[in-house]
C-alpha angles and dihedrals in degrees: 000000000000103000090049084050094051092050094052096061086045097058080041090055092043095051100031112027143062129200088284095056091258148120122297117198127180117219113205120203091242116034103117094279098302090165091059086051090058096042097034118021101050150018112277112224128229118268093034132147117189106199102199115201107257122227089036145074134260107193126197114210127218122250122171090192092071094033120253101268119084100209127185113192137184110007137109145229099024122169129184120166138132123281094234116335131014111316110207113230106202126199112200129204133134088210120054088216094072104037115123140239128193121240131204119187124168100003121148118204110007127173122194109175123181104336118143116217117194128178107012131135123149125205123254132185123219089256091046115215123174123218125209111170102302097335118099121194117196111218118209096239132076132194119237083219133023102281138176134212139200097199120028123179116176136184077335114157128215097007121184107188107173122169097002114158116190112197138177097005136166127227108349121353093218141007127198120188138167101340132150152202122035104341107187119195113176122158102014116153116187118194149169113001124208127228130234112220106169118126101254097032114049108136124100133193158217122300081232141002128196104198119180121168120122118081112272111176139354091226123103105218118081118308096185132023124182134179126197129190149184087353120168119194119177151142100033131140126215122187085190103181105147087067092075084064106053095051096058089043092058094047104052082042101228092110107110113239096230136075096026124220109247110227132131145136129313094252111028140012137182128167114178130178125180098226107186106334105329130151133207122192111186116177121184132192131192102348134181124200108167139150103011126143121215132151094238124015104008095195120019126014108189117180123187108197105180095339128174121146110014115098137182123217117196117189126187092004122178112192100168135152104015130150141221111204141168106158087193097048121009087191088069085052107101139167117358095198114018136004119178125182128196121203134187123183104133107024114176129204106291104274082206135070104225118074098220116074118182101205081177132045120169118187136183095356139158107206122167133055128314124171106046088208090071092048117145097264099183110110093220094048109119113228102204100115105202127020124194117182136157118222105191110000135245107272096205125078092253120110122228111219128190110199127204119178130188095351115150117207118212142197122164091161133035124227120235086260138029092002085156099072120093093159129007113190117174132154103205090219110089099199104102103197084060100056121088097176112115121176113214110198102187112188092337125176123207117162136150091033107153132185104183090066101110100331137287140257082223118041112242095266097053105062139029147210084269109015120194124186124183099342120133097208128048118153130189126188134183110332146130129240116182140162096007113151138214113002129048118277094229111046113181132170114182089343137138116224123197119198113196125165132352110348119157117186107195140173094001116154120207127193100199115006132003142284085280117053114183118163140160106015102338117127130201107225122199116201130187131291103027142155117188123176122188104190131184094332121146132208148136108261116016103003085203114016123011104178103171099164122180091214101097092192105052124065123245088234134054125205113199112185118196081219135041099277109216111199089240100062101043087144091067094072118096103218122123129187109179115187109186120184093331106158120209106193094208103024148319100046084192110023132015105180147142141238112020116147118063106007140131120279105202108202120092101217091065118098099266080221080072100094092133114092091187087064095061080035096067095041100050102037120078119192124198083332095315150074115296117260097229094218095059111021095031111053120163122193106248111224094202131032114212135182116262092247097067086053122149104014122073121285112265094212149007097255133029127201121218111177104216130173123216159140135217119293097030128124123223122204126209132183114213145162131222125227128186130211112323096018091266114122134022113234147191107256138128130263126197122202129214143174124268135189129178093333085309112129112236139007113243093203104049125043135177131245105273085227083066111042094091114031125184113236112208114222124246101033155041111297120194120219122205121203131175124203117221136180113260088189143026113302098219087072096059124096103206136227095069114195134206099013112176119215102188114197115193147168108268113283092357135109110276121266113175114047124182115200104226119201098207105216119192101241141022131263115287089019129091142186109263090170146349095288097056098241094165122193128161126207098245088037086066089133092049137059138166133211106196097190094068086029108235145108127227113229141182099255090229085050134086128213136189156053123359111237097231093049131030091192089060114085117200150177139194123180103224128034128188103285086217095057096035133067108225102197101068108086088164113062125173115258099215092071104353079184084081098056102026099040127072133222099009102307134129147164131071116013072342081282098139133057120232122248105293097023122094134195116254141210111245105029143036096244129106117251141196101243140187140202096238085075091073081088088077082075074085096051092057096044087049090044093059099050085052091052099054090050095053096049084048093050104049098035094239106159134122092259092080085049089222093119105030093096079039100060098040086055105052084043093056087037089049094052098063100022082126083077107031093051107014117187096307107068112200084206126016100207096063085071096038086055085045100047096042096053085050093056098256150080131289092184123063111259123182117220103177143336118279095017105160128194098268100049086047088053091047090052083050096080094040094074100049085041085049090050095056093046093059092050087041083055093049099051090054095049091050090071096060115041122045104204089061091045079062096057103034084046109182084312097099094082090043088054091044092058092041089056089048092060097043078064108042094086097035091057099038090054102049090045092051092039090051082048096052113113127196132191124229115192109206131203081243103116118218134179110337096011092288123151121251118248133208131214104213136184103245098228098044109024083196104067109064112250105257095004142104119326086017091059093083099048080048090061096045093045089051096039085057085050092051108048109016112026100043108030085049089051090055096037088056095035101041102020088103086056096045103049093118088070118094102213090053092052093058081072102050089110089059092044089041091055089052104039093047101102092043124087112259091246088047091045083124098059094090081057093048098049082045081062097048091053086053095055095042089060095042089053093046095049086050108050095019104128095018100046135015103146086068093035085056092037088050091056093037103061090040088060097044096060100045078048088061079047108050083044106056106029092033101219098203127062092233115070101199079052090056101043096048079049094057093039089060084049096050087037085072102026075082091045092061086035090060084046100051093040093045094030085226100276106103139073094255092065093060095042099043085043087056094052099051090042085055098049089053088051096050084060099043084057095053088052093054092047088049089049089045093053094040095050086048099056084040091054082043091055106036084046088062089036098054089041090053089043077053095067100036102042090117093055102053120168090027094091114061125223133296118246110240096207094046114107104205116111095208102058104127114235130217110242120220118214128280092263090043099056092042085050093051092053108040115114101265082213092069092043112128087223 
């Protein structure tokens, strides 16, 4: 009877129970909707499991009598879920409007496990209701719009939804509110939301809301944990506009606290309050919010009311692809990814102990934008991806931090606005002590961020990659920040920014400041320890850091040391700011801050003797691997512009008046000094300058040069601007003089201080009206005229016209300028700056004989170079290429004495002494100047030998290589002397080196001492004495130096002292020697003389000195006529060549007649040359290319020479090797064996060897011989 007993409550357990002693239904697929007549048609009881069929659908059919939610209400342990897969719950209607959703409100444990629904979406009014039979239960939210939902649990307890997927829905996929206990969601997709688009109901929702507000407990431990996971949300669409609302109604603070509006973003929502002492816990894991539309927040809303304690944690979080959208006001557009709000109307006393709360932690997450092709496209979408912003701020002293770690932000593509912005956190309350809210970015990534890409809501320069405004505490640590564009990474307004740890900030280009942004009040604070590294980013101001801030007391930087930080014993700190090729366009390539000097340092562990920013500044700063220079990495803004002559003492006023006179196009020049906050310190910092008239910004007819507009002011000392004064509109409809013309010069972006009063006058110095055009001409100027409308000057091509150097008021001519400096085929030069269009290679000023600031002369050319001192090393080159000359010439054998390059070398040096009109500045072939340079002992390439080299101290250096020269041969000869190993080698060559090197010389030396004692003359528009002009005595070569005073006295002595005892001595030595000999002191140089006269018959032994004599005129003829007249300088030498030329070829001066005919043939060879000159007056095409072809020619020949020298020196080194190894044997014999033949060819012919003392005697220098 037991046992049968027993066995009945066991069949009773197994049909009716589960595990909960409930009630277990089965819930076919077809079974006329038997699901919806559980759900729908009658109350559920407690204790209930509805198995639903697996692999088919249960469909719930619409019905408006009974209302389109299905709610089941207060009842317990509920369980739906699939009997083995995923069941498909279908909710039918033809109409979206009468669809329905399921309700559950007040249920305490419910389980859903795998069920698909696909389709659903019930009504619900603003004021929600939910309707159940006869019975109506009122909800405690409302919608600010009619809205629908597929999932509602509300004011539930102890939830477990697992593999729901929610499809197809309408309005929001699920809605959480006010539940409590442990709420577990693992598994929930939610997809493809469907939109409404009736007439009366248009609004979607989010894929799921969490919604607390109603007081749940008066308890303060968590009330309600829930735990999501592995949760995807994704193609939804939220037309949100009641969010709009509720913004502006909590910040103007008449929006009643209770009931809340319901609003959030397409993908996720979550609106907490802390109502009493309740605490929310939400915890999310792996979670995927992508693709979803809403006007503001496209993928998570998260809204704080009053909250203190609760707290969401999100971990391994993708928020991708999400858009912001509003197609009737893209202002209204925020937030594609995430928007959180934080809002503080009835803050209590902290329940915690500890005074920071974090409401918000994000680890591990992917937020931004992926794939380009899903880009927002709509022009009016908003690119910013996560917003934080509190509305009214926390009361009590306790900060609010949202925490994000590890979470790279993306953009691959920009959206059409706002594309910049990666995180934008504001509290719209600007009172700092009142905000609570602090930001903590922890190993964050943000890179190829671009704010150019269709536009922005914000301009470029008003926003940044992370953008802060009014918030106290902003932390970054660790992180990396590369390849954004167009706006600054770190934007802050009246922010504080921390750095800890490794950042690197790399490759960021900035239109307007730098990769750091900081403004107003805002502070960068360094705390220790810390590693930045700024890396390759480019900007405008600051190229790395601009910190401008508006507190004066404060500085811009704070240093924060772990340990108390003694001023002796700053290395110990471990702070680090590495700034590695960052590029500021207008100043501090590494830092652009204020203020700097004489500010107040914060932290209390910092020696209270440190009140210098720029001393932590320049040990903790490391620039390209060194310390900063503090006029190009370090720039600080001036608050006040002086005249030089209060520096460097403080300004006396805010504006200073210069009376000036002047006339478009010219430049003026001021001298002026910079001074930071407190008119303390001068610093380095920028000035724009603008026109001013009666108070009246601008002038609408004059305007200034773009390139001068902002100019950079280097610390420490006087700095001269320069400003030119153009027509903005047509002359003929200004009336000159124009008075009172302000020129207002000013620290960048800050109010004038330094204003000059300009009287406009109609033409330049030197030049008059002479009508109504302009047209200005002057009675010693006959050669010259201007015509100011089109803005040029016509000019004599041969002349030069401008400015002096020394002074920009004083107008000037000359009528000849250095053919080498001056380019002679522009007869039309701007009048603005003729230096442009008259000067070569850069240079300018007077006669084009200077280089401007930066630039530096160069051997080799006549261009300006940028120059550094680290080319002072080639110092080693030419030491090293003058030993190898004189080898060479040792070697080879290459010396007057064998009369080959005689015609040669009198060639390259006439060549080389008018090679500014054979070849001009544009060269047909390189090489041709570089032959005729290197023969002449110099360079036919540019090379730099240190910076700020000008021309006189170049043309004093001119004469150091050719001395140099002499002074090795001159070595060698004494040690010959002495020492009879080198006597073998040098053999008797050393004097016949020694006057080829002298020769070399001869024309280098000649024309750089007659080119340093050419004079010009330059007439100015100054009037002396009976209205005569002033003129100028000038050096030729550098107008701006007077010709025989000051600074060109010394190239004058040098130039004489050359004259003296080199040029001329050496011409009558040549010329008269064979007239002198019965002088003794003449015949101590017969060796020389010998050397040099070797190759002459004995009777024409004066030739060399003749043609000596011929050189000399040509340069002095040339010196003398060079820029007036070339075609007589050219006719004058012409006719002087060609008649040595009848006289070498009919009285054959050398005893070697193929000597004497590849001689002529160098003579003859530029005879044409001045021929094409003289016939084209060097001013034609013709001229250069004909000039190359016989110059080529020539060098064609001069290489054959030197192969015929190298084989000839290779078979004499064969055939004296064999002939000192055979002397070598028979050293003791000699006189037994006879005497090589010279001619004859063979290496092996055995030589008679002379004793010890004979061969000493044969090659000792005969120079050094006691006889």
């Amino acid at each position: 009877m037991a046992t049968a007993l027993l066995l009945v409550c066991f069949l009773l357990s197994c049909c009716f129970l589960k595990p909960g002693w409930g009630t277990v239904i089965e819930i076919p697929g077809k079974s006329n909707n038997s699901l919806e007549y559980y759900l729908c048609g009658s109350s559920l009881p407690a204790n209930t499991t509805l198995t639903l069929e697996s692999n088919t659908s249960h469909y719930i059919t619409p019905s408006l009598d009974n209302g389109t939610i299905c709610l089941i209400s207060d009842t317990y342990n509920i369980t739906i879920e699939a009997v083995d897969t995923l069941a498909t719950v279908i909710c039918e209607g033809t109409h979206l409007a009468t669809r329905r959703g399921i309700a559950f409100h007040n249920v305490t444990d419910l389980i859903i496990k795998d069920v698909l629904f696909v389709g659903c979406g019930g009504f619900l009014s603003k004021s929600v209701s939910f309707l159940n039979g006869n019975i109506k239960v009122e909800s405690q939210f409302y919608f600010p719009a009619f809205q629908s939902a597929a999932l509602i649990f509300d004011t539930c307890s102890n939830l477990s939804l697992s593999g729901i997927s929610i499809t197809e829905y309408q309005g929001f996929g699920m809605i959480l509110s006010d539940s409590y206990g442990q709420i577990s969601v693992q598994n929930l997709i939610i997809n493809e939301q469907t939109l409404n688009n009736t007439s009366d109901v248009n609004y979607g929702g989010s894929g799921l809301l969490i919604y607390y507000r109603k007081q749940l407990s008066s308890s303060s431990i968590p009330v309600a944990v829930i735990s999501i996971s592995n949760t995807i949300i994704k193609n939804g669409h939220y037309n949100n506009y009641g969010l709009v609302d509720t913004v502006e109604a909590m910040t103007t603070g008449i929006m009643p606290l209770y009931p809340y509006p319901i609003t959030g973003g397409s993908g996720l929502s979550v609106i907490l309050r802390e109502a009493g002492s309740n605490v929310i816990e939400i915890v999310m894991n792996d979670v995927l919010i992508t693709n979803n539309t809403a006007l503001q927040a496209g993928g998570i809303t998260m809204l704080f009311i009053d909250v203190e304690d609760s707290n969401i944690t999100i971990s391994n979080l993708t928020a991708e692809n999400n858009c912001a959208t509003d197609p009737t006001n893209y202002n209204n557009a925020i937030a594609q990814s995430l928007m959180v709000y934080f809002f503080f109307f009835d803050l209590k006393t902290p329940t915690l102990q500890d005074n920071e709360a974090f409401p918000l932690i994000i680890n591990n997450g992917i937020i931004g934008t992926k794939n380009p092709s899903l880009r927002c496209q709509d022009a009016n979408s908003i690119g910013n991806y996560a917003e934080i912003t509190v509305i009214q701020a926390p009361q009590a002293s306790r900060i609010f931090t949202v925490k994000m770690n590890k979470v790279y932000f993306q953009s691959k593509s920009g959206s059409p606005r706002g594309s910049a912005m990666a995180l934008f956190a504001s509290a719209l309350n600007k009172a700092m002590s009142d905000v609570g809210l602090g930001i903590q970015l922890i190993d964050v990534t943000a890179s190829d961020f671009n704010c150019t890409v269709g536009g922005s809501i914000y301009s470029c320069h008003n926003v940044g990659v992370f953008a802060f405004f009014n918030l106290l505490n902003v932390e970054f640590v660790n992180g990396t920040f590369s390849n954004n564009k167009g706006s600054s990474v770190i934007y802050s307004v009246n922010s504080r920014i921390a750095l800890k740890g490794y950042i690197i900030f790399s490759g960021n280009e900035v239109q307007t400041y730098g990769a750091m942004r900081l403004k107003d009040a805002s502070l960068l604070l360094l705390y220790e320890p810390l590693h930045a590294i700024f890396t390759h980013n480019r900007g405008l101001l600051g190229a790395a850091i601009n910190a401008v801030t508006e507190n004066e007391l404060d500085c811009a930087l704070q240093y924060y040391p772990k340990d108390y930080y003694d001023i002796s014993n700053y290395t110990k700190m471990s702070i680090l700011l590495e700034m590695v090729d960052n590029k500021a366009e207008l100043a501090g390539n590494a830092l652009y801050a204020s203020p700097l000097k004489f500010c107040k340092l914060n932290s209390a562990k910092l020696d209270p003797n440190i009140q210098n920013l720029t001393f932590l500044i320049e040990n903790t700063f490391k620039v390209n691997g060194s310390a900063p220079e503090a006029t190009q990495d370090i720039s600080s803004i001036a608050t006040q512009i002086c005249n030089c002559s209060n520096y460097p003492s403080s300004c006396t006023s805010n504006y200073t008046y210069i009376l000036k006179t002047a006339h478009p196009g010219q430049k003026l020049t001021i001298s002026v000094a910079a001074f930071d906050i407190g008119q303390k310190v001068s610093v380095y910092s920028l000035v724009t300058v603008q026109f001013y008239s009666h108070g009246i910004q601008g002038v609408t007819s004059l305007r200034l040069d773009p390139n001068e507009v902002i100019t950079k002011i280097p610390a420490g000392k006087c700095s001269l601007l320069s400003y030119t004064i153009y027509h903005s509109i047509n002359r003929s409809e200004i009336s000159y003089p124009i008075n009172n013309v302000l020129l207002n010069i000013g620290p960048y972006t800050e109010t004038p201080r330094y204003t000059i009063n300009i009287t406009l006058t109609s033409c330049p110095p030197g030049f008059y009206s002479a009508n109504s055009s302009c047209n200005c001409v002057y009675d010693d100027f006959t050669d010259f005229s201007c015509d100011l409308q089109e803005g040029v000057i016509n000019r004599p091509m041969d002349s030069w016209i401008g400015h002096l150097s020394n002074n920009a008021e004083v107008f000037g001519y000359s009528s000849n300028c250095p053919p080498s400096y001056c380019l002679t085929n522009t007869a039309k030069v701007s009048f603005t700056d003729p230096s442009k269009d008259m000067c070569y290679g850069n240079r300018s000023g007077t006669l084009c004989g200077d280089c401007p600031d930066g630039l530096s002369v160069v051997f080799g050319t006549a261009d300006c170079k940028k120059c550094s001192n680290a080319y002072l090393a080639t110092i080693l080159l030419f030491a090293i290429a003058g030993i190898g000359l004189v080898f060479l010439l040792f070697i080879l054998q290459l010396t007057l004495t064998t009369g080959t390059i005689n015609g040669l070398i009198f060639y390259v040096n006439i060549v080389g002494s008018t090679d500014g009109y054979l070849f001009g500045h544009k060269v047909p072939i390189k090489y041709l100047r570089i032959f005729i340079s290197l023969f002449n002992l110099g360079l036919g390439f540019p090379l730099c030998f240190y910076n700020g080299m000008n021309e006189l101290v170049m043309r004093c250096l001119q004469f150091v290589f050719p001395v140099y020269l002499w002074l090795i041969v001159i070595l060698i000869i004494i040690l010959s002397r002495y020492s009879i190993r080198l006597a073998r080698i040098t053999g008797r060559q050393s004097v016949q080196v020694l006057a080829t090197l002298v020769y070399l010389s001869y024309s280098k030396i000649f024309i750089s001492s007659v080119d340093i004692l050419t004079p010009a003359t330059v007439t100015t528009n100054e009037i002396v004495g009976e209205n005569k002009n002033k003129k100028l005595l000038v050096w030729f070569l550098n107008g701006q130096l007077e010709f025989g005073k000051g600074l060109h006295l010394i190239p004058m002595f040098l130039s004489l002292t050359m004259l003296c005892l080199f040029i001329i001595p050496f011409t009558v030595l040549t010329t008269l020697s064979p007239y002198l000999n019965r002088y003794r002191i003449i015949n101590r140089f017969m060796p020389l003389t010998d050397a040099v006269f070797a190759p002459y018959k004995m009777k024409w032994r004066f030739w060399f000195g003749a043609r000596l004599c011929l050189l000399a005129a040509a340069f002095i003829s040339d010196a003398v006529l060079r820029g007036t007249d070339v075609k007589l300088s050219q006719g004058i030498q012409l006719v002087l060549l060609l008649g040595f030329s009848f006289v070498q070829s009919f009285f054959h001066p050398f005893k070697n007649k193929a000597i004497g005919a590849l001689d002529l043939f160098f003579m003859l060879n530029y005879c044409f040359i001045s021929f094409s000159v003289v016939y084209t007056q060097g001013q034609t095409k013709v001229l250069r290319y004909s000039s190359a072809i016989f110059v080529s020619a020539a060098m064609i020949v001069a290489i054959c020479i030197i192969a015929y020298h190298c084989y000839k020196s290779c078979k004499m080194y064969c055939r004296s090797n064999n002939s000192v190894l055979l002397r070598g044997r028979n050293i003791n014999n000699y006189g037994a064996a006879g005497n090589g033949d010279d001619n004859d060819n063979n290496c092996n012919d055995e030589q008679n060897l002379p004793e010890v003392h004979d061969i000493y005697a044969a090659y000792r220098e005969p120079l050094l011989s006691s006889k």
